[in-house]
DRENDO-1510 file (C-alpha; in Angstrom, 1 decimal, always signed):
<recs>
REC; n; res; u; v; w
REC; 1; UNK; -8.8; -4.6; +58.5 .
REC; 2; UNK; -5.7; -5.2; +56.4 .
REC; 3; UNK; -6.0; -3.1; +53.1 .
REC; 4; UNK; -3.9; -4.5; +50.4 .
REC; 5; UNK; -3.3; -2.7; +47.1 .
REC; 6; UNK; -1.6; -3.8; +43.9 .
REC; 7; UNK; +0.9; -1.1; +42.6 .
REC; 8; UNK; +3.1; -2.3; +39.5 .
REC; 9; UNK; +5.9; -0.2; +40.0 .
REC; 10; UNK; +9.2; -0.9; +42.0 .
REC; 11; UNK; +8.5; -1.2; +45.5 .
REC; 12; UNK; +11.6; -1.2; +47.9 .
REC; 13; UNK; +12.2; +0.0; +51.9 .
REC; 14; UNK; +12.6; +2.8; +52.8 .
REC; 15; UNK; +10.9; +4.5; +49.5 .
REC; 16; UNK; +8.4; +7.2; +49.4 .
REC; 17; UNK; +5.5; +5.8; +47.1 .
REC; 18; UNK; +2.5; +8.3; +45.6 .
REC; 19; UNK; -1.0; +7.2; +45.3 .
REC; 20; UNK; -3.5; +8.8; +43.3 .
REC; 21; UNK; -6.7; +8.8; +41.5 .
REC; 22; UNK; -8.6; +5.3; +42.4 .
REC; 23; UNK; -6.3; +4.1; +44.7 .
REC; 24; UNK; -6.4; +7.8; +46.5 .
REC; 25; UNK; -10.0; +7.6; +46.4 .
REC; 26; UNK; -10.5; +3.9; +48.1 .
REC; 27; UNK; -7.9; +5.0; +50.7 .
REC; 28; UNK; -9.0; +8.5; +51.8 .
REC; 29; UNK; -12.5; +9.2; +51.1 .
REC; 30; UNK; -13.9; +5.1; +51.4 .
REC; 31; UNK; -11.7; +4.0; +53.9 .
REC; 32; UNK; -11.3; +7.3; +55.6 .
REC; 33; UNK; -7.0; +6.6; +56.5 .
REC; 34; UNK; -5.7; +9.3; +57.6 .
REC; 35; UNK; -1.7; +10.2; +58.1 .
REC; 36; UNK; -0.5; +7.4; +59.9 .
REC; 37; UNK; -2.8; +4.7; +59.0 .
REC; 38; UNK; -0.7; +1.4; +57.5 .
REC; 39; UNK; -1.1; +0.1; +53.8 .
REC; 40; UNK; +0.1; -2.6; +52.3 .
REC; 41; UNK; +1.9; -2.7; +48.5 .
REC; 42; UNK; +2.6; -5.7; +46.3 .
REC; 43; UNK; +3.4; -7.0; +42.9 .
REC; 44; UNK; +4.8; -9.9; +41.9 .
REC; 45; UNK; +8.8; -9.0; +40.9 .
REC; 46; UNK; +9.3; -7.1; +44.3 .
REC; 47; UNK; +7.0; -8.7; +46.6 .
REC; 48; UNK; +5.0; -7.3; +49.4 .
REC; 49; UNK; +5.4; -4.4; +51.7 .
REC; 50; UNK; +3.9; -2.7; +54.6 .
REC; 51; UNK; +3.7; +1.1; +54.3 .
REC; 52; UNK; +3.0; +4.1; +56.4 .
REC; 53; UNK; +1.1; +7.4; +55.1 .
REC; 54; UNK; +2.9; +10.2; +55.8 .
REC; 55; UNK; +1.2; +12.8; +53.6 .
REC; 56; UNK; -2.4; +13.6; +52.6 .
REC; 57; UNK; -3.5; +16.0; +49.5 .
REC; 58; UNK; -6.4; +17.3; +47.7 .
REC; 59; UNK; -5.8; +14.7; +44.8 .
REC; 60; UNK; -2.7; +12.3; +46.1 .
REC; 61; UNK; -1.4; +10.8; +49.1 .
REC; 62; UNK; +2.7; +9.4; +50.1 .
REC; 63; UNK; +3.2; +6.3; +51.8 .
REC; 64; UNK; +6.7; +5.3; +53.1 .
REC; 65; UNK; +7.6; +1.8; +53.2 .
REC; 66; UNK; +8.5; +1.0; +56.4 .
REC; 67; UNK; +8.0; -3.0; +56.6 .
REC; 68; UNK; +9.1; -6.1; +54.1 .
REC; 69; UNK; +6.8; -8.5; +54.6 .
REC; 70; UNK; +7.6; -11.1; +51.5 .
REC; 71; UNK; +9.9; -11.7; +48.7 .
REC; 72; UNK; +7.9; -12.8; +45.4 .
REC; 73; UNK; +6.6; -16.0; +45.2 .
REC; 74; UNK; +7.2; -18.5; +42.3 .
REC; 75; UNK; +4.3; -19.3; +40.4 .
REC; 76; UNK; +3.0; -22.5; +38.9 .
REC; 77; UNK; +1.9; -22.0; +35.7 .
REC; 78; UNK; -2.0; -22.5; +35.0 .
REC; 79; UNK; -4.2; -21.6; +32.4 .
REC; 80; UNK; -7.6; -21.5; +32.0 .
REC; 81; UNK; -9.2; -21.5; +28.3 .
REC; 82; UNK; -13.1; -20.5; +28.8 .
REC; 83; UNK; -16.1; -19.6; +26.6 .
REC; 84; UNK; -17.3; -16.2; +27.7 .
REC; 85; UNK; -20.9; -16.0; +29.8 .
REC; 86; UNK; -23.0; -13.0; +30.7 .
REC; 87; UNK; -21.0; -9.9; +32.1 .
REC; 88; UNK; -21.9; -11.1; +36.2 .
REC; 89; UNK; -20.5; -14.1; +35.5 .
REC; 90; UNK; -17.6; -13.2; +33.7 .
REC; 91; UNK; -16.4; -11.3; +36.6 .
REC; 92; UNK; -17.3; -14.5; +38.9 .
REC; 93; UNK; -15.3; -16.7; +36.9 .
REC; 94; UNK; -12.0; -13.9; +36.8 .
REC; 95; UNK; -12.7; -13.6; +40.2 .
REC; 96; UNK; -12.6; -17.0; +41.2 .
REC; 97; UNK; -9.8; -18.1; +38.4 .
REC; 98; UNK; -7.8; -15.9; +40.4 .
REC; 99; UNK; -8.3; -17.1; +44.0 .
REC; 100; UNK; -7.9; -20.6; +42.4 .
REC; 101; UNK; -4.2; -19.6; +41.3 .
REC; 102; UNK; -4.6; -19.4; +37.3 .
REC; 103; UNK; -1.8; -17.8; +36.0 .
REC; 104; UNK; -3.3; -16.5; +32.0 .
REC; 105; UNK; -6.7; -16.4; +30.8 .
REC; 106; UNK; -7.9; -16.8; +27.8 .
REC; 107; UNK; -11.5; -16.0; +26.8 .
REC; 108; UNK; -12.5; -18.1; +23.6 .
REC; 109; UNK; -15.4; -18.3; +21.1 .
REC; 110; UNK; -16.6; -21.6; +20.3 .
REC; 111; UNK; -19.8; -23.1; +18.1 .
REC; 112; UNK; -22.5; -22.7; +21.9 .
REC; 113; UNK; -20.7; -19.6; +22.6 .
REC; 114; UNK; -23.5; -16.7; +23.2 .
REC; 115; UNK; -21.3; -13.9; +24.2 .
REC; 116; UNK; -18.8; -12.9; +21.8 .
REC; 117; UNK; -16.8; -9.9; +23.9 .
REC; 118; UNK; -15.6; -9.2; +26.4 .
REC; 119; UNK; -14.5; -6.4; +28.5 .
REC; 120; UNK; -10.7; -7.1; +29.2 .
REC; 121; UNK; -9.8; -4.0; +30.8 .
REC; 122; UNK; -12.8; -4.2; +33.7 .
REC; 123; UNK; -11.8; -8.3; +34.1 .
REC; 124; UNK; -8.4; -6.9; +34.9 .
REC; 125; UNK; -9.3; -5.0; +37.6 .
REC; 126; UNK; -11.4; -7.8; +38.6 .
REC; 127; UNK; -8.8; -10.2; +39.0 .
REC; 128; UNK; -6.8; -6.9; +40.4 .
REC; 129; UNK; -9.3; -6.6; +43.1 .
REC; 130; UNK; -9.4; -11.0; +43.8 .
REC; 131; UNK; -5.8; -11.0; +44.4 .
REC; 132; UNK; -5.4; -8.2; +46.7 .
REC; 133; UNK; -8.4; -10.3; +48.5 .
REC; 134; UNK; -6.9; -13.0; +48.7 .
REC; 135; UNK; -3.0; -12.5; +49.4 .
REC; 136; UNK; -1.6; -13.4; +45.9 .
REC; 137; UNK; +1.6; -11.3; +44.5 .
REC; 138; UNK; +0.9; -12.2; +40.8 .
REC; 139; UNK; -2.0; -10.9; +39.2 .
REC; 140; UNK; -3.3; -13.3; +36.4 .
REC; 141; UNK; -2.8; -12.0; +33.1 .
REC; 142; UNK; -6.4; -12.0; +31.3 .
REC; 143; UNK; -6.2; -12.2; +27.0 .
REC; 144; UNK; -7.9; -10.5; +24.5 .
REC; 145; UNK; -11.2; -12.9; +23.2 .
REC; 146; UNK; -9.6; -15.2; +20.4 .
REC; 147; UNK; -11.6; -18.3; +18.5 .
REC; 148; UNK; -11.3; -22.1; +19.7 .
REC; 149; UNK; -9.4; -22.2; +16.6 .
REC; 150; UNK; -6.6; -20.0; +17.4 .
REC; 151; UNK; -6.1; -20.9; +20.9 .
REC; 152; UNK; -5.3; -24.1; +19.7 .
REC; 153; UNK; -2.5; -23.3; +17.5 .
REC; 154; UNK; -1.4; -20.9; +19.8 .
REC; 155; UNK; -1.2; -22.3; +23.2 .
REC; 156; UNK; -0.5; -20.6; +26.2 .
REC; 157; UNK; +0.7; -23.4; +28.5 .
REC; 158; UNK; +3.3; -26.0; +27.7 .
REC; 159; UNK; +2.0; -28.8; +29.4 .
REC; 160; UNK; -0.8; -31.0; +28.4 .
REC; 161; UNK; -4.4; -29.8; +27.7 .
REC; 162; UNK; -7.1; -30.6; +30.0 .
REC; 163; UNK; -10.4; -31.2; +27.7 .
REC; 164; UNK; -13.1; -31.4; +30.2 .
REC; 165; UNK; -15.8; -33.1; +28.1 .
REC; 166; UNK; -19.2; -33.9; +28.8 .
REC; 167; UNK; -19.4; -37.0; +26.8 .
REC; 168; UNK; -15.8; -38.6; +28.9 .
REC; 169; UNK; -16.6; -41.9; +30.3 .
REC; 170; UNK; -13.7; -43.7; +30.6 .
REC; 171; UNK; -11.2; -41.2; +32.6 .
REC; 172; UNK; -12.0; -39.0; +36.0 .
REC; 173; UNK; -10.2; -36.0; +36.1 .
REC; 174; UNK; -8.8; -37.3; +39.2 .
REC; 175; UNK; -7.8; -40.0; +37.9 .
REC; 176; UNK; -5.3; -38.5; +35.2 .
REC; 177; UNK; -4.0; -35.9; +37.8 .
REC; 178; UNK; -3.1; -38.6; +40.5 .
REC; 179; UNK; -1.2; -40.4; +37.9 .
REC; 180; UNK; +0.4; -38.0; +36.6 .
REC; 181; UNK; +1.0; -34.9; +37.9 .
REC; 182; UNK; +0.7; -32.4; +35.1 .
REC; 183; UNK; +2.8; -28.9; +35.2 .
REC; 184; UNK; +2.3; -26.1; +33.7 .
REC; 185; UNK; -1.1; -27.1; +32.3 .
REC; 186; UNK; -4.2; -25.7; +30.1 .
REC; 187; UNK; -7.6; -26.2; +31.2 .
REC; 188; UNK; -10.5; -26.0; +28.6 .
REC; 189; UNK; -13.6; -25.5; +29.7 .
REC; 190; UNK; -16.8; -25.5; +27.2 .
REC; 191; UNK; -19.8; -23.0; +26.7 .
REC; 192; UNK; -23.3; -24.0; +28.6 .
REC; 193; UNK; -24.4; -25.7; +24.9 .
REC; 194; UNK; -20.9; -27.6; +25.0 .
REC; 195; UNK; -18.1; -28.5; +22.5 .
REC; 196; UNK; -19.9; -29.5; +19.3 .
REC; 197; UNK; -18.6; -33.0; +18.4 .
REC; 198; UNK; -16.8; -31.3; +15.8 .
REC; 199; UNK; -14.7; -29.0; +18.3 .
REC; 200; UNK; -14.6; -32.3; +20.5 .
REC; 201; UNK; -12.3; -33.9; +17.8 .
REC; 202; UNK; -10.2; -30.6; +17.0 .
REC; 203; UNK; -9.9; -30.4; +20.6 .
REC; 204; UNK; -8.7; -33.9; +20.9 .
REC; 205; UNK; -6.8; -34.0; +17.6 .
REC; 206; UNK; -4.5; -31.0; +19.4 .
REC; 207; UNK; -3.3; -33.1; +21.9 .
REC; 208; UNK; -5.8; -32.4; +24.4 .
REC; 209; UNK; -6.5; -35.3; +27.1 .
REC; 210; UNK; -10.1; -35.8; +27.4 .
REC; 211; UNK; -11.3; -35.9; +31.0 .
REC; 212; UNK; -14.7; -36.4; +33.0 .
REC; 213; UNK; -16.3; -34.3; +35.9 .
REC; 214; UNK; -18.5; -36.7; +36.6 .
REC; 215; UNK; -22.1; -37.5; +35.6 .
REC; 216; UNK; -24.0; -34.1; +36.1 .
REC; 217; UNK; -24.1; -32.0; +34.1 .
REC; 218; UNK; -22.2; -28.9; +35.5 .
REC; 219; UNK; -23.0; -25.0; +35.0 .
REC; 220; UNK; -19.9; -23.3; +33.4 .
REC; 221; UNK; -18.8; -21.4; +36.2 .
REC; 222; UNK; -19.4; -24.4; +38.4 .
REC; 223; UNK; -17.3; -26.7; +36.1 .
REC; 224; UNK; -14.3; -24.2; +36.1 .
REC; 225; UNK; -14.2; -23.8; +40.0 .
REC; 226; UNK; -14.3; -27.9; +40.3 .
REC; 227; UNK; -11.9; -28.0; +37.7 .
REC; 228; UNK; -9.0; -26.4; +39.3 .
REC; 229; UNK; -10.2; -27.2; +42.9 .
REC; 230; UNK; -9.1; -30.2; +41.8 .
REC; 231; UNK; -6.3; -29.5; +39.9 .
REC; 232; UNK; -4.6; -27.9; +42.7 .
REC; 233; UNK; -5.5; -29.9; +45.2 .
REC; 234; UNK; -3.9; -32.9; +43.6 .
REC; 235; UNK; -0.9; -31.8; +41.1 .
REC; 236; UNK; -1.2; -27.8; +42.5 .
REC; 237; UNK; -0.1; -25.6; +45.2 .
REC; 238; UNK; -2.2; -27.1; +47.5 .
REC; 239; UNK; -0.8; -30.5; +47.4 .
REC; 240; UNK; +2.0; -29.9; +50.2 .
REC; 241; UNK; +4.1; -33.3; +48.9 .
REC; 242; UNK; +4.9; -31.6; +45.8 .
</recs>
């Protein structure tokens, strides 16, 4: 097994780096390394690095980095504008947001909305956790709850807005990606009641391009996962002509 850890600070060969408190913990008494076992480090600004430990304590441990495995990767902007769930399935959607290769995310209350807070310092370590999983450098940068309202007026993206709306008929997500290839893009995603027609408008009134998942009627979580399936597979990183 490969064990991956996120460490923010300056990572380079050759360098003696010290572990402690949760990361000590995972590594000596979960995993059970010992001196000599191999460790990976990342973070996005110095990329990722193979490391040896070389020194065990009561409260700390020292790797060396002995390997450079990869430089950091460039990232293609994505964000993903949500209405917070239950707990469980905030951490699904972090989770997942973060395999899918969403750069920000911004938790937002709307009319429907039934949870109005949110843990941001656990969702971190969520989406922590999902990109040392899954081989990402960048960890997505999760944003305090704000109101529909504001997230409007204060975009995070500077590409078009992705409305997915229920009541669409006339354009397929597909459709609008294929033909034009969005960068650097906001997808908003409504609360299990919906945008109220009200929010529709605002929505649409901002700029935002009004697309269709389809005729059923999707599950939040369900709708953001298609969503940006999607999205990369057409205009994303996982579209190899682009």
């Amino acid at each position: 097994m490969q064990i991956r850890l996120y460490h923010p600070q300056m990572l380079s060969l050759n360098s003696g780096i010290f572990l402690k408190d949760s990361q000590y913990h995972y590594l000596v008494r979960v995993m059970r390394l010992k001196v000599g076992s191999m460790v990976r480090l990342f973070n996005s600004t110095d990329g990722e690095f193979e490391g040896k430990i070389i020194d065990i304590q009561k409260d700390h441990l020292t790797l060396e980095l002995i390997n450079f495995i990869s430089p950091p990767q460039q990232v293609r902007e994505l964000t993903l504008y949500f209405a917070p769930i239950k707990n469980s399935n905030m951490s699904f959607i972090v989770q997942k947001a973060t395999e899918l290769g969403v750069t920000k995310i911004q938790p937002m209350i709307t009319k429907h909305t039934m949870v109005v807070k949110a843990n941001i310092g656990k969702l971190e370590m969520v989406a922590i956790e999902a990109a040392e999983q899954c081989k990402r450098l960048s960890i997505p940068e999760v944003l305090p709850i704000q109101t529909l309202e504001y997230a409007l007026k204060n975009p995070l993206h500077t590409g078009p807005l992705i409305f997915c709306n229920e009541n669409e008929s006339s354009q397929a997500l597909a459709q609008y990606l294929d033909q034009n290839k969005p960068q650097d893009v906001g997808i908003m995603i409504g609360p299990e009641g919906g945008f109220s027609q009200a929010e529709a408008a605002m929505i649409i009134n901002s700029k935002g391009i009004s697309v269709s998942l389809g005729k059923r009627i999707l599950r939040a979580e369900t709708a953001i996962i298609a969503t940006l399936s999607v999205y990369q597979a057409i205009a994303g990183d996982w579209n190899i002509s682009q």
